[in-house]
C-alpha positions as CSV (number, residue, x, y, z in Angstrom):
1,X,0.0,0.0,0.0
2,X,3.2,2.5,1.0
3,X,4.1,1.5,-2.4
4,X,1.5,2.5,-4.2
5,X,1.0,5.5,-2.5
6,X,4.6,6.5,-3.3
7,X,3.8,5.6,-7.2
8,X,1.1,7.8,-6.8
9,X,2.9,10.5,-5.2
10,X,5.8,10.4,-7.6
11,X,3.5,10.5,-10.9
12,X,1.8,13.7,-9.0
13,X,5.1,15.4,-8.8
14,X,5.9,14.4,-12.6
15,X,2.3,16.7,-13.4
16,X,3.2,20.6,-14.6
17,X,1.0,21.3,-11.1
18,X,2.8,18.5,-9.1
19,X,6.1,20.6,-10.6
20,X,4.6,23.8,-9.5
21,X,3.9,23.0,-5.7
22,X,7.2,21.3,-5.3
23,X,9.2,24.1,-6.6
24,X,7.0,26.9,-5.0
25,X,7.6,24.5,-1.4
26,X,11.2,24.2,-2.0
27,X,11.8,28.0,-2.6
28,X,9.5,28.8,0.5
29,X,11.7,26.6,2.7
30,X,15.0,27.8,1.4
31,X,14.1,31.8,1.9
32,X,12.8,30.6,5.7
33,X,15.7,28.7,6.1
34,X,17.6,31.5,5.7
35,X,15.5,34.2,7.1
36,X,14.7,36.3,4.1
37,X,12.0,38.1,4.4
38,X,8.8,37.9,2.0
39,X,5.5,39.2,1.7
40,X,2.7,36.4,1.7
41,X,0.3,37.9,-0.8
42,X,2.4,38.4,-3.1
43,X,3.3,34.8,-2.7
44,X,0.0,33.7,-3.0
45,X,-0.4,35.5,-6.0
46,X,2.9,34.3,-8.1
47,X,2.1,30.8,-7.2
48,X,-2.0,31.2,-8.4
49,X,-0.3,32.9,-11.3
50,X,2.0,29.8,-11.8
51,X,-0.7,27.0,-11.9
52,X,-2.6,29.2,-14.5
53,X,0.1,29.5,-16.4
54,X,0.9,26.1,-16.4
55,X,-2.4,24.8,-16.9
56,X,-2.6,27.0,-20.0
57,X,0.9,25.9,-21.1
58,X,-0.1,22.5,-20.7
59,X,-3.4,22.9,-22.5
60,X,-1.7,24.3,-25.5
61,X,1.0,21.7,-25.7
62,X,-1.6,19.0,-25.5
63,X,-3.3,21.2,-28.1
64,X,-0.1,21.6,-30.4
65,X,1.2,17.6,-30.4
66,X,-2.1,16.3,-30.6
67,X,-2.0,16.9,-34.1
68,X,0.5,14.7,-35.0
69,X,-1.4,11.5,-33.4
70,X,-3.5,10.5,-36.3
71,X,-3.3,11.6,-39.7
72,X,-6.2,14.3,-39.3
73,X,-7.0,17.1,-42.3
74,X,-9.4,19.3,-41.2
75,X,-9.8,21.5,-37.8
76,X,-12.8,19.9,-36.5
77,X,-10.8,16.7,-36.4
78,X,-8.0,18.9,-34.7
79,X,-10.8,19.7,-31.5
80,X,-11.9,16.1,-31.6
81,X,-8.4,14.5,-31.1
82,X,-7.3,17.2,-28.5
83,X,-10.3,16.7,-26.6
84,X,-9.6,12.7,-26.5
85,X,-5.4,13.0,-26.1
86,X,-6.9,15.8,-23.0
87,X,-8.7,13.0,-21.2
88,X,-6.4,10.0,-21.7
89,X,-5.3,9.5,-18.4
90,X,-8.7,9.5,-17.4
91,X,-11.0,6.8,-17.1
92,X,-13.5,8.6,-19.0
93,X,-12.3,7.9,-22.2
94,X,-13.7,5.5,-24.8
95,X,-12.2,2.7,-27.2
96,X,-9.0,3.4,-29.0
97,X,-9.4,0.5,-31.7
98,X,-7.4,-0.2,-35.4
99,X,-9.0,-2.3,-37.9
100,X,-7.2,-3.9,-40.7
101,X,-8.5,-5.6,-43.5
102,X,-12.0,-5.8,-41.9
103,X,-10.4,-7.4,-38.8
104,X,-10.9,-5.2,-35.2
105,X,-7.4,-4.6,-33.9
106,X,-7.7,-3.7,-29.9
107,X,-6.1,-4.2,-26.4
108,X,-7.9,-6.3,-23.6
109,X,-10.6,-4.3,-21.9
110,X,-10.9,-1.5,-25.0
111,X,-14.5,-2.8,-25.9
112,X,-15.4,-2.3,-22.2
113,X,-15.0,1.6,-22.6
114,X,-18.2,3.7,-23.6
115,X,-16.9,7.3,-23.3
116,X,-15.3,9.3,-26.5
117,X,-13.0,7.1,-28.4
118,X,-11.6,6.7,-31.6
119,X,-11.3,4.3,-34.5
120,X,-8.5,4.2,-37.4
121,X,-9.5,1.9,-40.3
122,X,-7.2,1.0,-43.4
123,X,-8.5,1.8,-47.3
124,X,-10.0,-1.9,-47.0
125,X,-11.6,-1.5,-44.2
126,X,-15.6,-0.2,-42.5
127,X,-17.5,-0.6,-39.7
128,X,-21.2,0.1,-38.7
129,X,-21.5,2.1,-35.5
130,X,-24.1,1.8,-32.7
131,X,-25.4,2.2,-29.5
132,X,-27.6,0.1,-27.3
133,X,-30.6,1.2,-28.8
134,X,-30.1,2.2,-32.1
135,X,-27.6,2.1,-35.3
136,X,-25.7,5.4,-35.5
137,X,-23.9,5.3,-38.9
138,X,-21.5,3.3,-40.7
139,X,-17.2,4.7,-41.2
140,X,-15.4,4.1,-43.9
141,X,-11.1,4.3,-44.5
142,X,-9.8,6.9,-42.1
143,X,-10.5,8.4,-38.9
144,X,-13.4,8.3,-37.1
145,X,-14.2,9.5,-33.7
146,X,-17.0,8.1,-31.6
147,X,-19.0,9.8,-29.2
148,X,-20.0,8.2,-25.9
149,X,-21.3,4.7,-25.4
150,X,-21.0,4.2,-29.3
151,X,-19.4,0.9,-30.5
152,X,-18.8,-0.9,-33.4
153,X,-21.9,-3.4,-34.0
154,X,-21.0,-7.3,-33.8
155,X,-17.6,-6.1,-32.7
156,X,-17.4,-7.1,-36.5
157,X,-15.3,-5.3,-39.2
158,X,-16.1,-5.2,-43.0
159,X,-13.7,-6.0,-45.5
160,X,-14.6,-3.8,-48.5
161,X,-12.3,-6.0,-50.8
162,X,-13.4,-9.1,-52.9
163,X,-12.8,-12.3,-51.2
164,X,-12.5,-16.0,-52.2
165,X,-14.3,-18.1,-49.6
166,X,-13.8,-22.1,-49.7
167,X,-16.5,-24.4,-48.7
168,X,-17.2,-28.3,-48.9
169,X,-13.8,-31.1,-48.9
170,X,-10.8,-30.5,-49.4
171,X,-8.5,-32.0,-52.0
172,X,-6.3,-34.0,-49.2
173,X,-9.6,-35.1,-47.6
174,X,-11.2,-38.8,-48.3
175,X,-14.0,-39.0,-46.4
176,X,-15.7,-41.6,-48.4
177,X,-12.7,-44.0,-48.0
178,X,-12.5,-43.1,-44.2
179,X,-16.3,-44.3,-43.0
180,X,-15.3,-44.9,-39.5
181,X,-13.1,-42.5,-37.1
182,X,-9.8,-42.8,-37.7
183,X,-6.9,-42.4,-35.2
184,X,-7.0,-38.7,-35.5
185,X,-10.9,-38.2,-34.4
186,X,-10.3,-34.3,-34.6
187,X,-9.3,-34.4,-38.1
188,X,-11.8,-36.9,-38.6
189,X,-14.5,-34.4,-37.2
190,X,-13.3,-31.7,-39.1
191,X,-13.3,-33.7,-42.8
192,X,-16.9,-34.7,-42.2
193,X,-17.7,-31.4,-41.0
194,X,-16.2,-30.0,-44.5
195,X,-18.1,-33.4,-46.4
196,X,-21.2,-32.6,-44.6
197,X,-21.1,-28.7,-45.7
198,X,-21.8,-29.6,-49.3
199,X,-23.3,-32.7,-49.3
200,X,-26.3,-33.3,-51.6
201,X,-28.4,-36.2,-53.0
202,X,-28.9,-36.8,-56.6
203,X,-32.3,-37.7,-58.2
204,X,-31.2,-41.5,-57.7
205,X,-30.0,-41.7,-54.1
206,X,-26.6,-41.2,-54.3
207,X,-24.3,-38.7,-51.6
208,X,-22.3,-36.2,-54.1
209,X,-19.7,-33.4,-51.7
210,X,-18.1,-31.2,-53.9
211,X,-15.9,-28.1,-52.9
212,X,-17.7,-25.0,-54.1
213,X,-15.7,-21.9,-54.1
214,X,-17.5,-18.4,-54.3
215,X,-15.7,-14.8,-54.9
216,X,-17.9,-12.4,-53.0
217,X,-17.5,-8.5,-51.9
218,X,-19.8,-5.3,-50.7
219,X,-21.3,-3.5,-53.1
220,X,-18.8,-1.2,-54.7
221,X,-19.9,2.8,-55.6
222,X,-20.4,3.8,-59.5
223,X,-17.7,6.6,-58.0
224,X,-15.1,6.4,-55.7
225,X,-15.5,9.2,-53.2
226,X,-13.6,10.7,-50.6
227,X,-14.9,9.5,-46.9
228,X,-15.6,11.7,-43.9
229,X,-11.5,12.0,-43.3
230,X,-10.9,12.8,-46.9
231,X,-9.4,9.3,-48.0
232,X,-10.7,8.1,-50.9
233,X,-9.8,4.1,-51.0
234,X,-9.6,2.2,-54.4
235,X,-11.8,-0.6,-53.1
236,X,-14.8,1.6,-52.8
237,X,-16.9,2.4,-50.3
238,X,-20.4,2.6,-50.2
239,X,-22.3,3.4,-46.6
240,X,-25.4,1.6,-47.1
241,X,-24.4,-1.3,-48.4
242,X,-22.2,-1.4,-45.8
243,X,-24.7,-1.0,-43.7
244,X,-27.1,-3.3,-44.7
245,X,-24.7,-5.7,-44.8
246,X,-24.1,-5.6,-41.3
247,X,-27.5,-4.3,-39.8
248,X,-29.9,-6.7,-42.5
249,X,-28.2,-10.0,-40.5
250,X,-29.8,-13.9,-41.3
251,X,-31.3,-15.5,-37.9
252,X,-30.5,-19.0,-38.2
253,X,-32.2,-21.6,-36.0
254,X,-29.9,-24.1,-34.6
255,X,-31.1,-27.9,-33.8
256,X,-31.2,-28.3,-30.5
257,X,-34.1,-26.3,-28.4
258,X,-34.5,-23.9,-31.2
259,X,-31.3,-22.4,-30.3
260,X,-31.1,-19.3,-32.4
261,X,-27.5,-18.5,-34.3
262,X,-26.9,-14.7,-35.3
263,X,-25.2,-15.6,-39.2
264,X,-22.3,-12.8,-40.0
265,X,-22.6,-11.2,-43.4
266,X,-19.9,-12.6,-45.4
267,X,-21.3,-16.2,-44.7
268,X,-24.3,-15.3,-46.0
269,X,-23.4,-15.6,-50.0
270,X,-22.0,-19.5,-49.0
271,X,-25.3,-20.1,-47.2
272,X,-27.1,-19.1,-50.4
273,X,-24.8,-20.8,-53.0
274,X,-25.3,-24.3,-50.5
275,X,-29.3,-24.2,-50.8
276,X,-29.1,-23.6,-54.6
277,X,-27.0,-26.6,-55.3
278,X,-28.6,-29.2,-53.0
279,X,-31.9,-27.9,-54.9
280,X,-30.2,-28.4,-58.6
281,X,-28.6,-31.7,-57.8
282,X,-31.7,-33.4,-56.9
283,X,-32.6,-32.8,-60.4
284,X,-29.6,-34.9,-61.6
285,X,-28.8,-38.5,-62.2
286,X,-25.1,-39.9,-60.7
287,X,-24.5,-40.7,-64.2
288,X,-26.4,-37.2,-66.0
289,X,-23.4,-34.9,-63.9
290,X,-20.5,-36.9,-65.9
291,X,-21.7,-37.6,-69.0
292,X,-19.4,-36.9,-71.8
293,X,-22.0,-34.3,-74.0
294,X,-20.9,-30.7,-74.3
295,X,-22.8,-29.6,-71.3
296,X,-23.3,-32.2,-68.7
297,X,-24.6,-32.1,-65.0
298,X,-22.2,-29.9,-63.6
299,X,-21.7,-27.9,-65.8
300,X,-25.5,-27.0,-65.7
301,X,-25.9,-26.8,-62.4
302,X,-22.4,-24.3,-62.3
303,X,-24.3,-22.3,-64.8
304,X,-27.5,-22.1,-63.3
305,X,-25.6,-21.2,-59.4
306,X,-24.2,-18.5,-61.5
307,X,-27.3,-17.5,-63.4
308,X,-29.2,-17.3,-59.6
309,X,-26.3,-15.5,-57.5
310,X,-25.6,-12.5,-59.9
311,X,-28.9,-12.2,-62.7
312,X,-32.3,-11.0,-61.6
313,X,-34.0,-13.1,-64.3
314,X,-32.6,-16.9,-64.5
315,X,-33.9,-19.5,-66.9
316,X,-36.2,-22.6,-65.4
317,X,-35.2,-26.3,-65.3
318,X,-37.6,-29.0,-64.9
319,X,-37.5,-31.6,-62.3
320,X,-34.9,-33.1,-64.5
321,X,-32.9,-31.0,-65.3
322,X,-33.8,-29.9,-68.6
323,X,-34.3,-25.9,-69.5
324,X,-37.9,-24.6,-69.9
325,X,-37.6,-21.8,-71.6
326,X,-39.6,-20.0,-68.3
327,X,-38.1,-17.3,-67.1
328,X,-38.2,-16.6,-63.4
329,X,-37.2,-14.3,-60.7
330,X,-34.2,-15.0,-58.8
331,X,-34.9,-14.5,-54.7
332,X,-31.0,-15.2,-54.3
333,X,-29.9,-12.2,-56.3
334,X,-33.2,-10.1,-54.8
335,X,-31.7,-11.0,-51.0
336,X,-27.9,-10.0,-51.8
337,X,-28.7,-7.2,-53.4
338,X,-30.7,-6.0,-50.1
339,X,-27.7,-6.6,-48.1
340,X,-25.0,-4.7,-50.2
341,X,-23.3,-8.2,-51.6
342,X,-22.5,-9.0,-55.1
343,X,-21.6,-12.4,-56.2
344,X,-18.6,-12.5,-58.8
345,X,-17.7,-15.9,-59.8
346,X,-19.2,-19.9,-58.3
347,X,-17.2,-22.6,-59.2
348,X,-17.5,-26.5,-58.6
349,X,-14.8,-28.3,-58.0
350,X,-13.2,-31.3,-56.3
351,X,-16.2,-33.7,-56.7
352,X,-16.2,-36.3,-54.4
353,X,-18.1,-39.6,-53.8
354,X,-18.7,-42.7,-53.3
355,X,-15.4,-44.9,-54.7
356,X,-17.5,-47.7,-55.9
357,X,-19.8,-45.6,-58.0
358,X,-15.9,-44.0,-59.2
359,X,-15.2,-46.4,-60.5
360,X,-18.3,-47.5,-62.3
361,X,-18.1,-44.5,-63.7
362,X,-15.1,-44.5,-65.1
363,X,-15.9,-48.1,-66.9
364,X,-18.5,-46.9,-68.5
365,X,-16.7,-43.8,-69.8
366,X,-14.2,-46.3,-71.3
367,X,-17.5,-48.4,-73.2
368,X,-18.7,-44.8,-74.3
369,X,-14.9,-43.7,-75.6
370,X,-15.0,-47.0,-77.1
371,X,-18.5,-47.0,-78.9
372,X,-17.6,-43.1,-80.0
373,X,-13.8,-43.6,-81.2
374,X,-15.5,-47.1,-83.1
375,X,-17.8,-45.0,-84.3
376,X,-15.3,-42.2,-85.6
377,X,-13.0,-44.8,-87.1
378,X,-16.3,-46.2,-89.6
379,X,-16.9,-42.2,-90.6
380,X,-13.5,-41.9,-91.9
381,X,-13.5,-45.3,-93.5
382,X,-16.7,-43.8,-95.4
383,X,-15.2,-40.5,-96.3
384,X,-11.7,-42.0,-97.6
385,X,-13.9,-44.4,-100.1
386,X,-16.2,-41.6,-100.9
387,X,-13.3,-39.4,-101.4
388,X,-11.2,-41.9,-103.4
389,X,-14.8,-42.5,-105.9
390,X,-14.5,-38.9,-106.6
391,X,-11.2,-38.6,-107.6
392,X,-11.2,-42.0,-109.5
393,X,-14.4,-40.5,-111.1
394,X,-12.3,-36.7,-111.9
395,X,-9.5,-38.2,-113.2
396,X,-11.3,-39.6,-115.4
397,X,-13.1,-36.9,-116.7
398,X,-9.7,-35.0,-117.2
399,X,-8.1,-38.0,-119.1
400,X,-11.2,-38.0,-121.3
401,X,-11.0,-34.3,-121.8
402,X,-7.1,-34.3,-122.7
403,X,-7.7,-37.0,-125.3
404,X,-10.4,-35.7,-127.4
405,X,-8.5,-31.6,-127.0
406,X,-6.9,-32.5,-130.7
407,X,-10.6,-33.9,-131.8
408,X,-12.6,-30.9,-131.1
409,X,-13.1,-29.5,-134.4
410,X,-15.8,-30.5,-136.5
411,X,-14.7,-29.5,-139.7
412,X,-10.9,-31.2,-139.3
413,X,-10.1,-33.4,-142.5
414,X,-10.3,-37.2,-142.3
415,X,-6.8,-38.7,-141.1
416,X,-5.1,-42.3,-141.2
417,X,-4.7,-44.0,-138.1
418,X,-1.3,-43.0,-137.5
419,X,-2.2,-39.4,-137.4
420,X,-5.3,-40.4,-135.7
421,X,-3.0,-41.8,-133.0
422,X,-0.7,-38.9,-132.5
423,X,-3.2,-36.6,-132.0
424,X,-4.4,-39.0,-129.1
425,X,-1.0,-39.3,-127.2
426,X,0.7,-35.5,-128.1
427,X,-1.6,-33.9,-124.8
428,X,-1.3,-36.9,-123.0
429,X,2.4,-36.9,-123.0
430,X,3.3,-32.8,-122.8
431,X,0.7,-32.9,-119.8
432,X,2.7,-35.5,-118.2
433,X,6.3,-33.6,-119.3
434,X,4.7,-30.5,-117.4
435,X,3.2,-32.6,-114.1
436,X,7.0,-34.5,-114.2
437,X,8.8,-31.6,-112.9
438,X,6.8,-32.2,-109.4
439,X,6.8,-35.4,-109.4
440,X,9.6,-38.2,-110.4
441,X,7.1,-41.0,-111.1
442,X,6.0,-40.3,-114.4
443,X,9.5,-40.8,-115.8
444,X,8.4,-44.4,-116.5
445,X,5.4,-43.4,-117.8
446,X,6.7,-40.6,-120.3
447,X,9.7,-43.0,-121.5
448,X,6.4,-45.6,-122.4
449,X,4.7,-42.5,-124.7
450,X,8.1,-42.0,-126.4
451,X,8.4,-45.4,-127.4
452,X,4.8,-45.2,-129.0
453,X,5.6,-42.0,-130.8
454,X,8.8,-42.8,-131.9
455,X,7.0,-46.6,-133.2
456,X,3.8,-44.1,-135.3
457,X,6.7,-41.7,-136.7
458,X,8.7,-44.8,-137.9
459,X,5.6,-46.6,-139.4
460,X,4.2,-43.6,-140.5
461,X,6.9,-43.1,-143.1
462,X,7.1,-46.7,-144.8
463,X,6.6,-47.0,-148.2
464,X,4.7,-50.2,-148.7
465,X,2.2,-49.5,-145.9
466,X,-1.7,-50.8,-146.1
């Protein structure tokens, strides 16, 4: 207790007052010490004169240095940090809290406070401010100073940039080879809890856990402007959705005695995307998600999440999965769009299930490859014949042509056969000099056509012929 005391004493004297008294004492004892004389009043009145001017001195240098605690811009900022630096030391003051990335960054004991505080947030960062009673407002990147009992609702930061979020198995996990706990029951509890998130039944029976993967952020401004501190941050900020987001919150009923579960705002989108995809899969066969057509299953039902998350009109599929052509409202995109969230992107990966039905599967991928490449390998049979009949058939057209190109005049004078046979191999055999510079195989050919011609020259010129 003498301890304390002491601590107490010394952080007194350490004061501009504490300084004051001290030095006014210890001048007082040294002039009676020595017996010089002084006049009372005029005591009195230099050490009144010293606490006032000390307490203005300090008032001003709080004033003065105060401005280099936060990055402040404007001069009622300037009043609203002295005031807080002022009372400090006080108990009076209220939370002095950071947040970072949509993450509340505080000391033990600072969400306790209710007087004046203060909040810094990062360009990626809001938060929605409120009281017992009522929601005061929402602050975006900057400084923001709270007034008394105000504090941040949910003790729950928003992060104003887009974010991936993960749900269902993951890629290591093997929960349908796994059926009974294994020797690590917490990781066994946590791989069916991940199974369990996404799990869904298809229109004949069987369990189907994929990993579903949704990009998700607040509602972003048509124009970045600057916030109450003058920062303008290149995520965007827009209050209301913001607010909504936070204030416009999902009660979920839990299973046991209707136990009811507050759900925070960026789980919301995941909660959506979940209900959408156990109501599409039901509409599927095992085999109707893998098949190996241009748009099977999955790729459907990836389409259709899509279609529901981010479209305010999405396109109808029966109970089997087959499109409509009736257009209907989606109450997905209607509920994100009252809370300020915008769905970018769902995938579907990962797809996990039964091994068994695996491997089925895959055998009857194999008979389907096989049926198809069989299939493949008789239309190109057909089109080489075809093809091969249609050059047999133009080939012969052009041979005809070339031998009856010296015949084409009607009024040509009768010749003997020699001449007769001349005129039938001369195109023949300079078409073939012309097409032998390409080709080396119809040497033979043209040293056969020589022979001939050289054989109607020479018997062409005998005498004695018939």
């Amino acid at each position: 207790m003498f301890r304390r005391a002491s601590s107490a004493f010394g952080s007194f004297l350490m004061t501009p007052y504490g300084v004051v008294i001290f030095t006014t004492l210890l001048w007082h004892g040294v002039v009676w010490w020595f017996e010089i004389g002084f006049s009372p009043f005029v005591s009195a009145g230099l050490f009144i004169f010293d606490l006032i001017f000390a307490y203005i001195l300090l008032d001003r240098l709080i004033y003065f240095f105060s401005q280099f605690v936060l990055p402040i811009q404007n001069p009622e900022d300037r009043q609203e940090i002295y005031s807080r630096v002022q009372i400090f030391e006080s108990g009076e003051r209220g939370p002095t809290l950071f947040v970072k990335n949509g993450r509340v960054i505080k000391h033990p004991g600072e969400e306790e406070k209710r007087g004046p505080g203060v909040i810094v947030l990062d360009t990626a960062s809001a938060v929605v401010l409120r009281t017992d009673t009522e929601i005061k407002g929402t602050a975006g990147p900057g400084v923001k100073f709270t007034n008394n009992n105000e504090y941040i609702a949910g003790d729950l930061g928003v992060d104003l940039r887009a974010q991936w979020q993960y749900i269902g198995p993951l890629a290591t996990d093997q929960p349908f080879l796994n059926p009974v706990p294994i020797s690590n029951p917490k990781f066994y509890n946590e791989s069916e809890k991940r199974r369990l998130e996404t799990a869904g039944l298809t229109r004949d029976g069987f369990e189907v856990s994929p990993t579903i993967s949704i990009k998700f952020r607040i509602k972003r401004p048509p124009r970045l402007r600057p916030t109450e501190s003058g920062v303008t941050s290149h995520y965007g900020f827009d209050a209301t959705a913001v607010r909504n987001a936070v204030t416009r919150e999902v009660i979920e009923l839990g299973k046991l005695n209707n136990k009811k579960d507050r759900m925070e705002w960026n789980k919301f989108p995941a909660h959506l995307v979940v209900n959408v995809w156990r109501e599409y899969i039901r509409k599927f066969k095992l085999e109707d998600l893998f098949s190996p057509s241009k748009d099977n299953g999955l790729q459907i039902i990836e389409e259709m999440l899509n279609q529901r998350m981010k479209s305010q009109v999405v396109s109808a599929l029966d109970d089997i999965g087959n499109k409509t052509g009736e257009a209907l409202d989606s109450l997905e995109f209607l509920q994100l769009k009252l809370r300020g969230i915008e769905i970018m992107e769902v995938r579907i990966h990962n797809v996990m299930y039964d091994p068994a039905l695996e491997e089925q599967t895959i055998k009857q991928w194999s008979g389907e490859w096989l049926k198809i490449a069989k299939k493949e390998e008789d239309l190109l049979k057909e089109d080489e014949k075809l093809n091969e009949k249609i050059a047999r058939n133009e080939s012969t057209k052009r041979f005809a042509h070339l031998a009856a190109k010296n015949f084409e005049n009607p009024i040509q004078p009768v010749q003997d056969e020699f001449s007769t046979l001349q005129n039938l191999i001369q195109p023949l055999r300079e078409t073939l000099l012309d097409e032998s510079r390409a080709n080396n195989d119809m040497e033979q050919e043209i040293k056969r056509l020589d022979e001939i011609w050289k054989w109607l020259l020479d018997s062409q010129q005998e005498p004695n012929r018939q």
